[in-house]
N, C-alpha and C positions, 0 to 999 in steps of 0.2 A: 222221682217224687215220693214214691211209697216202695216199702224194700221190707217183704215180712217174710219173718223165717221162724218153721218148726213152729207153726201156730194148731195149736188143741184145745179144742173142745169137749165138753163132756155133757151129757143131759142125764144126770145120775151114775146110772152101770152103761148109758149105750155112750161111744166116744162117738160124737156127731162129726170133729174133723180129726183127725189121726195123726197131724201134724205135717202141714204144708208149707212151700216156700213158694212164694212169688213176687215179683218187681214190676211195677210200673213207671214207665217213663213219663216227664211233663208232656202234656201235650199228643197224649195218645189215646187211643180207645181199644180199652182189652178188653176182651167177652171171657165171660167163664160160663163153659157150657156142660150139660149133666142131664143124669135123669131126674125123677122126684127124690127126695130123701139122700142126694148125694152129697150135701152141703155145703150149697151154693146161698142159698138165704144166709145163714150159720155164719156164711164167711163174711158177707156185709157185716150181721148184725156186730161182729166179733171186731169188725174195722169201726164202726162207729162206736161202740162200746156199749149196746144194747146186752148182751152176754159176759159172763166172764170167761176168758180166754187166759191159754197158759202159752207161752213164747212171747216173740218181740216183734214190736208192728215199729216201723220207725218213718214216720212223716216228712218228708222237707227239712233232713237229717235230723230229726227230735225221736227220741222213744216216748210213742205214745201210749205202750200197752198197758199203763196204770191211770192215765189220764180220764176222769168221769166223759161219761157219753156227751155231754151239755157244754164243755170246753173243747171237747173234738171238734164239736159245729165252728166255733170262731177260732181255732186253728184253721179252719177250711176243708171240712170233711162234709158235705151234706146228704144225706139217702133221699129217694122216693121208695118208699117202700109196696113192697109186696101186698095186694089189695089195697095200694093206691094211701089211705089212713087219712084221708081227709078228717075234718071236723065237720059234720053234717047238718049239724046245727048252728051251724057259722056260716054267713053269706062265703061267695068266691073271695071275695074283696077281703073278707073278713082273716078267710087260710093264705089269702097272697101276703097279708101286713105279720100274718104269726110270723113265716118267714125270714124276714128281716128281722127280729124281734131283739136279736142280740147285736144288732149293727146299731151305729152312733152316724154314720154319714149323707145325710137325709138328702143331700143333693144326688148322689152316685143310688142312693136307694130311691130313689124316682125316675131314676134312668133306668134303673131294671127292672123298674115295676112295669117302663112304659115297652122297654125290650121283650116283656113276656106277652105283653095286649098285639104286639107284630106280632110276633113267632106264632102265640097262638088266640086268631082272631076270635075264634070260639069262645075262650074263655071273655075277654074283653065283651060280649053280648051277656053273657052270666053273671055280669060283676055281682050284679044285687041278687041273685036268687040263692036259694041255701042251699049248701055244696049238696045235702042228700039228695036233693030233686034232680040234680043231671043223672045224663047215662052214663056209661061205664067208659065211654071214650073220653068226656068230659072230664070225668074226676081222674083220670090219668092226668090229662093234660093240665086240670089246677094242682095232684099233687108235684109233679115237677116243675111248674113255675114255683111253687114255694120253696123247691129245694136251690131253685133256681135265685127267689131272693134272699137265700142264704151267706150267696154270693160264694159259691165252696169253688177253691181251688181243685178241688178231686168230687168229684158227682157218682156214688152210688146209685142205678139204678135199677130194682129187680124187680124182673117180670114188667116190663114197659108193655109189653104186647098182649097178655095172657087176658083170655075174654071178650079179646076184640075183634071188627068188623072188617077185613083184610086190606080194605081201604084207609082205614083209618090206622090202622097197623103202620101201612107205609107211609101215612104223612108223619109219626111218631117218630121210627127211622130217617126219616128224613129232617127235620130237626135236630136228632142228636148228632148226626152227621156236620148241619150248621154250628152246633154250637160247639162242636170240637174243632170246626175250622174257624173259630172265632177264637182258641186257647184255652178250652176249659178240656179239662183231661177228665176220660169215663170209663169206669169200672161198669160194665153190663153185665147183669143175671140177664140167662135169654134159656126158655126150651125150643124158640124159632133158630134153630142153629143155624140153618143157611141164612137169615135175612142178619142174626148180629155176624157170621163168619163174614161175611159180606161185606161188611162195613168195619172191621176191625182191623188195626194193624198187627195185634198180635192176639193168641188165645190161650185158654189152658181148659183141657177136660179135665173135669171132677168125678172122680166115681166111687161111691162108700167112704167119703171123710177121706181121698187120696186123689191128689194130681196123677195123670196116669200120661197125660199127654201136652205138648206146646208147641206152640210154631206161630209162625204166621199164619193170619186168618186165612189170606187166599191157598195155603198151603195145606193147612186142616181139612179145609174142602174141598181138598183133591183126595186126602186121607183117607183110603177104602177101609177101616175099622170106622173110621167119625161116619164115614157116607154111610156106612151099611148102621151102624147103632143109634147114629142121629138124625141123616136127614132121609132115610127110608127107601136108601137106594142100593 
């Protein structure tokens, strides 16, 4: 489904990705796992076209590396991003309809609005309060139903866990889990390496703008460099 190669970044004089190669298959869930500042954000922002990026990103066999960020979304690219990005001054109801915003199929978009109030009940109690007034499990979970009414073929999500109550961590995981046995393929930023190795069919370590490492997830986490650098064993 996604096939990028020798993709670089730059934030002035610091190269933020060094030029990386990675493949996702339909129908999968790959974690990209790293420290801070290894450029795992960078690499979303760089798939949806929030940055400008130098190499070739190619979509469901399209080169999309000159395609604006806003035409990615209805190719089928959607992010939640990193601190969530809610509109706080917009009801739930309000960030769930942005969402859909560039969709025309109002029957199929009522069905995913109503697939996001199951998945997550929570949100479905919040409809009418404004998104700044939840907690921080909350506005996770309204920003991924939006990305969710995006309807994207490939789901960015980075930092799903970060800040959260280890409970509600797992019901987060556990979802994305559902929704890739539903057929929706996910690109995971995660610094919970065991809980995305977990759940991932395949992975790749980031470290300083460089793939250093890949495999399968259950395999990484046998990986005594990933064990001892990531999961603190």
């Amino acid at each position: 489904m996604l096939k990028v190669t020798n993709l670089k970044v730059k934030y002035g004089a610091i190269q933020g990705l060094k030029g990386i190669s990675f493949h996702i298959n339909k129908g999968e869930i790959v974690s990209l796992i790293g420290s801070n500042g290894a450029g795992k954000t960078t690499t979303l922002r760089a798939l949806s076209g929030i940055v400008e990026s130098q190499g070739e990103i190619v979509f469901k066999d399209k080169n999309i590396s000159t395609v604006p960020s806003h035409l990615r979304v209805t190719l089928g690219i959607a992010q939640s991003p990193e601190g969530r990005g809610i509109f706080p001054s917009m009801t739930v109801q309000e960030n769930l309809e942005l969402g859909s915003y560039s969709r025309s199929d109002k029957d199929q978009i009522a069905k995913d609005y109503e697939r996001c109030l199951q998945l997550f009940p929570r949100v479905k109690e919040r409809l009418w309060q404004l998104a700044g007034t939840l907690s921080g499990g909350e506005q996770q979970m309204v920003s991924i139903c939006r990305a969710i009414m995006c309807k994207p073929d490939l789901l960015l999500l980075d930092e799903p866990s970060l800040g959260l109550a280890p409970l509600i961590v797992s019901q987060i995981f556990e979802i994305v889990k559902q929704l890739n046995s539903e057929g929706m393929t996910i690109l995971l930023v995660e610094q919970n390496a065991k809980q995305s190795l977990m759940i991932s069919h395949r992975a790749y370590v980031l470290e300083t703008g460089l793939i250093t490492l890949e495999g399968a997830g259950s395999d990484l986490l046998k990986n005594d460099e990933v064990r001892r650098s990531y999961l603190g064993i």
